[in-house]
N, C-alpha and C positions, 0 to 999 in steps of 0.2 A: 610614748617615750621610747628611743631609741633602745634596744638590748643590745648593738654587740657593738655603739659606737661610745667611747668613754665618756663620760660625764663632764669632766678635766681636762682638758689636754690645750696645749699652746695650737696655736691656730695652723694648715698647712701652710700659708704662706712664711709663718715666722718659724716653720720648722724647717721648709725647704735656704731658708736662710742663713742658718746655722750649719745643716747637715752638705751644702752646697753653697755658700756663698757667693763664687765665682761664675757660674753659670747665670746664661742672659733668664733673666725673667719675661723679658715686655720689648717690643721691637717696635718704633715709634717713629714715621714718618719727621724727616728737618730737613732744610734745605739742599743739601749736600745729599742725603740718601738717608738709610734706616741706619740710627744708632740702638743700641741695644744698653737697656739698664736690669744690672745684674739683681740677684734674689737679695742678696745684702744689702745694696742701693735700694731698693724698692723697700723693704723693711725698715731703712731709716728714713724714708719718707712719709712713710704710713705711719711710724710712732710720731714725726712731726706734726702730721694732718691731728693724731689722736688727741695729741697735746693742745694744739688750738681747738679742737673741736671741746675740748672740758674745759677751757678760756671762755668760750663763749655760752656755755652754761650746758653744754649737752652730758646724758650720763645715763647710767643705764635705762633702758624704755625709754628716751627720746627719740620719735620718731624725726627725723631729716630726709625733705624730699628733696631732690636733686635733678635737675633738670641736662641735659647735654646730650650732644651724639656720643657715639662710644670714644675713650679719651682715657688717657693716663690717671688725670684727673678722676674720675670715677672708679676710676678700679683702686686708689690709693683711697677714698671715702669708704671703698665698700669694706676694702679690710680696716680701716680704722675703726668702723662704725662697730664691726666684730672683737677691737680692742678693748671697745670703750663700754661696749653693751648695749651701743645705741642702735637704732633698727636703720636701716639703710632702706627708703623709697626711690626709685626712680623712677622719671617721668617720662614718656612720650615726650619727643620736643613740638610733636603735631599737634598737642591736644590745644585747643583755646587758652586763654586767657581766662573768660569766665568757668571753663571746666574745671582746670586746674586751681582754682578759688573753691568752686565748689568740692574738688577734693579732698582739699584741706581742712576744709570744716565738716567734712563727714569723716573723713579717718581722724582728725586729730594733728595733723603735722603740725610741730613745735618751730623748727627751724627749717631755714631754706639756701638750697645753696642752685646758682646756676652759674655756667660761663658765661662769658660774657654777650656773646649772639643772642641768649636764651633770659636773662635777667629782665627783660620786659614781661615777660611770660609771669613773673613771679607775684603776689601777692605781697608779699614784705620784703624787704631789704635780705638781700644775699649775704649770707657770712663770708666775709674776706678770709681766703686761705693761701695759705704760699706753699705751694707744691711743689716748690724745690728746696724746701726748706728741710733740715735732716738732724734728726735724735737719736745719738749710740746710745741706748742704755739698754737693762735687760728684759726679755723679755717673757709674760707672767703669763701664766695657764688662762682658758678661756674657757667659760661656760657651753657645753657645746648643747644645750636643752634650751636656751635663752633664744629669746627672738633676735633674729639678726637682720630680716630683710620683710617688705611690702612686697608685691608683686604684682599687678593688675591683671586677672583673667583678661582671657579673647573675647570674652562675652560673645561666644556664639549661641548662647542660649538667652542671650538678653542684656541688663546690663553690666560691666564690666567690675567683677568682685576684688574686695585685698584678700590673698592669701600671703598669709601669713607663714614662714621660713624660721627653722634654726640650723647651726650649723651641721649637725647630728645630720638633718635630713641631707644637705646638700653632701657632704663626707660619704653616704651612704649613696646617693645614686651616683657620685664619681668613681666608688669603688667597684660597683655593677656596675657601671659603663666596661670599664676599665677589663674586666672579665672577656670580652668579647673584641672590643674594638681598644687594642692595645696601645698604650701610650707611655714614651720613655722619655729621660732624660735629654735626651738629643733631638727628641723633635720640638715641631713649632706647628703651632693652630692657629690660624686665621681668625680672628674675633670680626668675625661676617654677621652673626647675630647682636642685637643690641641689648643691652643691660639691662632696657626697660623689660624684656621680654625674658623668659625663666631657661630660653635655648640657649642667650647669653651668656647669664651669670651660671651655668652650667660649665660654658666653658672655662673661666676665670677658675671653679673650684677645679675643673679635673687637670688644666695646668698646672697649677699649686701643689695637687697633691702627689702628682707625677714629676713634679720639679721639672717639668716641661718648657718651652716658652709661648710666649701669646705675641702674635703681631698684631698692630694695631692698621687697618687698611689703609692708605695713602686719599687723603682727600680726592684730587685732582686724577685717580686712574680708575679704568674701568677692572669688574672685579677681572675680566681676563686680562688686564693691563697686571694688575695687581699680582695675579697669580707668577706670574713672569720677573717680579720686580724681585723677590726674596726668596732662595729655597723654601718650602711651606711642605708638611708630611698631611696635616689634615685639617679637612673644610667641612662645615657646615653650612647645609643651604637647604630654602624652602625651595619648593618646584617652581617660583616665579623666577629666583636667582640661577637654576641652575639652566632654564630655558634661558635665561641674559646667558648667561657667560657659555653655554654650548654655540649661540646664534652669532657669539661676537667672536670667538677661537676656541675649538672645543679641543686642540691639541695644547693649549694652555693650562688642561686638567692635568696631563702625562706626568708621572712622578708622585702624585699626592698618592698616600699609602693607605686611605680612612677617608672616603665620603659619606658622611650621616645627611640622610633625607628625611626633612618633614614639615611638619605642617600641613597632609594630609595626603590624600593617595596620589603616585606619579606617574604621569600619562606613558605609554609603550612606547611609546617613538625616542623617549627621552630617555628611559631604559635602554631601548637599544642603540643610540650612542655611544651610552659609558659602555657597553660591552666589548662596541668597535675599539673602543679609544684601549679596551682594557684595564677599564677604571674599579676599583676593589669598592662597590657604594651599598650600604645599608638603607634600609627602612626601619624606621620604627613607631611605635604607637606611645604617644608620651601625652603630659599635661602638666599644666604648672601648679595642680595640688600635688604631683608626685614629684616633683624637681625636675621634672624631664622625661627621660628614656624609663619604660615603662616594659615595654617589649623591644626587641630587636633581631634581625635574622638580617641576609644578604639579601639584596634587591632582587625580585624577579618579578616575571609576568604575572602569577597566579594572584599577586594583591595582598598577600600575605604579611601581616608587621611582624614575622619573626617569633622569638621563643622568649620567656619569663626572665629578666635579669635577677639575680642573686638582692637579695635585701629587696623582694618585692613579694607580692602575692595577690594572687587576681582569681576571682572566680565566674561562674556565669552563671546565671537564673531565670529562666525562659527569656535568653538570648543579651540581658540584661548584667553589663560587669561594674561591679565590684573591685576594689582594691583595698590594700593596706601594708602595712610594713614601716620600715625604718625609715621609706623615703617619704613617708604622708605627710604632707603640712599639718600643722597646728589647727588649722581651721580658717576659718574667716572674719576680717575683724569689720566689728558692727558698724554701720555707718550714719551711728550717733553719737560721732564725737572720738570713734573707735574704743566706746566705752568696757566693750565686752568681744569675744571669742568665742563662735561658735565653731565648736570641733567637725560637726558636719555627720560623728561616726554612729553608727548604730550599735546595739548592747553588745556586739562581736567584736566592736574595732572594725570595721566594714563601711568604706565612702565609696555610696553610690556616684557612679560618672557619667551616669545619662545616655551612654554607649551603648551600643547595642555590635556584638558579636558574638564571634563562634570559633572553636579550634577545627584547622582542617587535620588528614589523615598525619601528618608527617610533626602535629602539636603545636604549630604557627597558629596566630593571630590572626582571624581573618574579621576587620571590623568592618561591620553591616550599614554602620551610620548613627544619626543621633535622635533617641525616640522621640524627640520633642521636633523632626523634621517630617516624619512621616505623614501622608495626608491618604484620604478615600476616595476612588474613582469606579465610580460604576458599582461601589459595592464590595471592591478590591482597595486591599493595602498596598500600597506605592512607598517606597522606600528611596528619596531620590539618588541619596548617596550608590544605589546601586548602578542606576539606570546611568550616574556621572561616570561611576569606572567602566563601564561598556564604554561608552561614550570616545572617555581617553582612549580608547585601546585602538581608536582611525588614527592612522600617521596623521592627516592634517590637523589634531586637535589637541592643544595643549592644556588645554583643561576646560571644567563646563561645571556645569549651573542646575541643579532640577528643582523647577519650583511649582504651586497649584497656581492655576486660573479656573476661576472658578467659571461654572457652566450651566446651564438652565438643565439638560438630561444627566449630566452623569455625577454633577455636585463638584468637580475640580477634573481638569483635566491637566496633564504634567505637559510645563515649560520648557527649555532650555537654550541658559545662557552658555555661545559658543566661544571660547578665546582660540582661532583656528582659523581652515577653509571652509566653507560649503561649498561645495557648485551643484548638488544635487540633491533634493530632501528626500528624494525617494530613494533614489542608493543609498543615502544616509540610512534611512528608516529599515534596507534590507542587511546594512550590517551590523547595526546595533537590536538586528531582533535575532542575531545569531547567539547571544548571551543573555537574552530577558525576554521574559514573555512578552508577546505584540500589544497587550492591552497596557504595559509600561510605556511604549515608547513617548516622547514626545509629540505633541501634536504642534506646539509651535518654537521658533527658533529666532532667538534675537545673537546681535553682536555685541561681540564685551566690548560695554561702559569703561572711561575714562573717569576712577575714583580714585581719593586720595585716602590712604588707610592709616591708622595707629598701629595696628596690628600687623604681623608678619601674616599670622593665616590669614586665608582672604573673606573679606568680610560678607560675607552671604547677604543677609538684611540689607549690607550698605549698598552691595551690587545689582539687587534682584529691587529695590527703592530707585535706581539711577535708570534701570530701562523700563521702569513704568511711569515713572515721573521724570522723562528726562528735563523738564524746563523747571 
């Protein structure tokens, strides 16, 4: 349980409502250009969404999954769902037909809502909702310890968990964001992340609680079309988005005052860009049992995620971290019916992350990789995540891949998937043994597979399955 976020209190969105009414909330792609709908507007739409949502029988602990790209729509379900008590799920628009069936009957989802592209997708009849539809009345304190949202891990350790959210947690890592990488009234974030993913709805909260606005991205523009279309102060992007929008106009960044990087480490070529450009860009080490940002420092070469945010705490046990604090989820809920919650914590309050790092001299973050990635060659521990960041640090490589094959002498020898140039495996081979001992390096090199992901981070398993089995 949270200690220093209140127990009570009205939600940010319906306080930044109150305390600002006038100011744009949400900038939202119509034919003509972006209109902007202010905090008060927005707040009477979410009490109207609230109101049908208790019509159609939902009320506190009703989970509702929700299917859609990012949209007005959703972000008017998420703060409803936090009026009402109900748990806000959202989905992948990627995932199957039969998955999303199968999710439902493992977490429990009661009701279902999608747009309308997306209502094939669904299991049962979508709850009809009028989202321009609006409610003056007043409005009532919120449970901030209550479930408010699902969340689908990355499952890069397997398959993909619900964590489980209250609003206490997410309150708490927007206000340690908020420490570091500043956020006011007058600016506006790009909602470049999708709601299905916790970098998302990360953003929605630290909007809200900064009484900032959100733009919602233009269907039809590229993101450096996009970046061009509406003053924007700050972005979020994984290393895949930020190599798109550097390769398509990288002076389309100029002006943004906060770029947060992640989704794992960013290749040197792509660092040295923003520095050209004079781009102000963080790194940081996050996860969606901690709401996000976990660590954070400015982008540089040395690999480092930065320093401890405020309402966190991380520790490390031969090489092995640890978290806890105000931002920890609730736990995991069981996927039997979502009958039960397991909290995950040890007799300390202590959730292991699978992580494996270390503090350098200066107290950053320097993560090692994930111990359930490591393999044995010859007798030696192989760490791929390290031999990947060597890797990144060749101009021509935007990102890479280490994985075992296995081998009659040495038991596995390490792979790598390249997303880049080769023209020389043996220059290759002398400048990635200038960062890692020779007996790391790769012995063999394929090119990045054409997959289609659910997830923002890249899917290791799905990419490293595509170049062994490409038919």
């Amino acid at each position: 349980m949270s200690q220093t976020i209140p127990t009570s209190m009205m939600s940010p969105l319906a306080s930044a409502a109150i305390a600002a009414p006038e100011l744009i909330a949400f900038y939202q792609w119509q034919t003509t250009g972006y209109q902007g709908i202010s905090y008060q507007q927005l707040q009477q739409r979410v009490a109207a969404c609230a109101d049908q949502l208790k019509q159609a029988g939902a009320n506190q602990g009703t989970r509702i999954a929700c299917i859609d790209n990012n949209s007005l729509a959703l972000v008017i379900l998420y703060w409803a769902c936090i009026d009402i008590g109900a748990v806000f799920c959202p989905l992948s628009p990627r995932f199957p037909k039969a998955q999303i069936a199968q999710l439902a009957q493992d977490y429990g989802f009661n009701l279902f809502w999608a747009s309308a592209s997306f209502q094939h997708l669904l299991p049962s009849a979508s709850l009809e909702i009028k989202f321009s539809a609006i409610a003056d009345r007043p409005t009532t304190a919120c449970d901030t310890q209550r479930a408010c949202n699902l969340i689908l891990t990355s499952g890069s350790s397997g398959q993909p968990k619900a964590a489980q959210h209250n609003l206490a947690n997410h309150i708490a890592n927007a206000k340690g964001s908020s420490q570091l990488i500043s956020i006011q009234q007058e600016d506006n974030w790009l909602l470049s992340l999708p709601l299905f993913h916790i970098g998302g709805l990360a953003i929605v909260n630290r909007c809200a609680l900064a009484k900032a606005a959100m733009t919602l991205p233009a269907p039809e523009y590229s993101l450096a079309e996009q970046l061009q279309a509406l003053p924007l102060t700050h972005l979020s992007l994984v290393a895949t988005q930020l190599a798109r929008v550097l390769e398509q106009d990288p002076n389309s960044l100029i002006g943004i005052k906060a770029l947060l990087l992640g989704g794992g480490d960013i290749a040197s070529s792509l660092l040295a860009q923003l520095r050209h450009l004079g781009i102000k860009a963080y790194t940081s080490y996050g996860m969606t049992e901690m709401g996000s940002q976990i660590t954070t420092g400015l982008a540089s070469d040395k690999g480092s995620s930065g320093k401890l945010l405020p309402y966190r705490q991380l520790k490390i046990i031969d090489r092995q971290i640890y978290v806890k604090g105000d931002t920890l989820f609730m736990g995991y809920l069981s996927a039997d019916g979502g009958q039960s919650l397991n909290s995950m914590r040890d007799d300390d309050g202590w959730f292991a992350t699978k992580d494996l790092g270390d503090w350098d001299d200066e107290g950053d973050l320097i993560i090692l990789g994930r111990a359930d990635n490591m393999f044995i060659c010859g007798g030696e521990n192989i760490q791929p995540e390290e031999v990947e960041a060597a890797l990144k640090r060749h101009p021509d490589i935007h990102d890479a891949i280490v994985f075992p094959i296995e081998d009659q002498e040495f038991g596995y020898l390490p792979a790598a998937i390249i997303n880049g140039t080769i023209s020389d495996q043996q220059q290759l081979d002398q400048f990635v043994c200038q960062y890692i001992a020779r007996f790391k390096r790769p012995r063999y090199y394929y090119p990045w597979p054409e997959v289609q992901s659910t997830s923002l981070k890249v899917a290791r398993q799905q990419v490293i399955a595509a170049v062994l089995n490409p038919y």
